[in-house]
Structure formats: structure tokens, C-alpha cells
Steps between C-alpha positions, in 0.01 A plus 500: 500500500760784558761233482368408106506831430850539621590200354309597152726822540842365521432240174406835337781694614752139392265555164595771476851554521563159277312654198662824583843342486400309211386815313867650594685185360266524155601953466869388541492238254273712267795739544721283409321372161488881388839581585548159316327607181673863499817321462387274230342738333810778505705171395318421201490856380929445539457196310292663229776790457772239458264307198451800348895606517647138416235507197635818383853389528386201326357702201806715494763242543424302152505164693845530552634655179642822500447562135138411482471720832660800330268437179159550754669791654545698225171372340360637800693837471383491120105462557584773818638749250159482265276520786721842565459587114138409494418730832734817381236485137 
């Protein structure tokens, strides 16, 4: 009987220390997925940024003509200068 017991023991204490290294190997790997989705995240906020800049230089650079360019930048500075005007009344 006190040999079960023993014996009842030591699969606990193997139990034991197989779900506890189990549990260890599931944190680090949890780690691992956030640190994961920080970077992905902080990557597609980059990504974003460089849309937002390449459709601005799209706008701005009149699909590769200089004159239409020029002819949105100073529409631009023209609808600018009435918002001024309209403020200053």
C-alpha cells in the first residue's frame, strides 16, 4: 500500500513537471506571437504612411507632366488664398 502511494506520487510529480514544461513551451511561444503581431502591426502603420505619401506625390505629380502638375499646384494655392479671404471677412 505505501509502495502505491509512492508510486501514485512519482506519476504525479512526472505529471506534473510535463504539463509544467508544457505550460512554459506554450508562454514562450505566446511571447513570441505578440512580439510577432507588434511588428506587423508597427509595419503596416509604415506601410500606411508610404500609401498615403506616394498618393500625394501622385496627386501632385500630374501623372508625369510637369505642366498639368504646376496647373493643380497653383489651383491649389488659388482655392488656399479664398479660404484665407473668406476667414479674414
Amino acid at each position: 500500500m505505501l509502495e502505491d502511494i509512492k508510486t501514485n506520487i512519482e506519476k504525479l510529480i512526472s505529471l506534473y513537471e510535463t504539463e509544467k514544461q508544457r505550460a512554459d513551451a506554450l508562454q514562450a511561444e505566446l511571447d513570441r506571437s505578440k512580439a510577432d503581431v507588434a511588428a506587423c502591426r508597427e509595419k503596416i502603420t509604415d506601410l500606411d504612411g508610404q500609401i498615403d505619401n506616394l498618393k500625394l506625390q501622385y496627386a501632385f505629380s500630374g501623372a508625369g507632366d510637369p505642366a498639368l502638375a504646376k496647373e493643380r499646384i497653383t489651383k491649389l494655392i488659388r482655392e488656399i488664398d479664398r479660404c484665407i479671404k473668406l476667414l479674414e471677412k
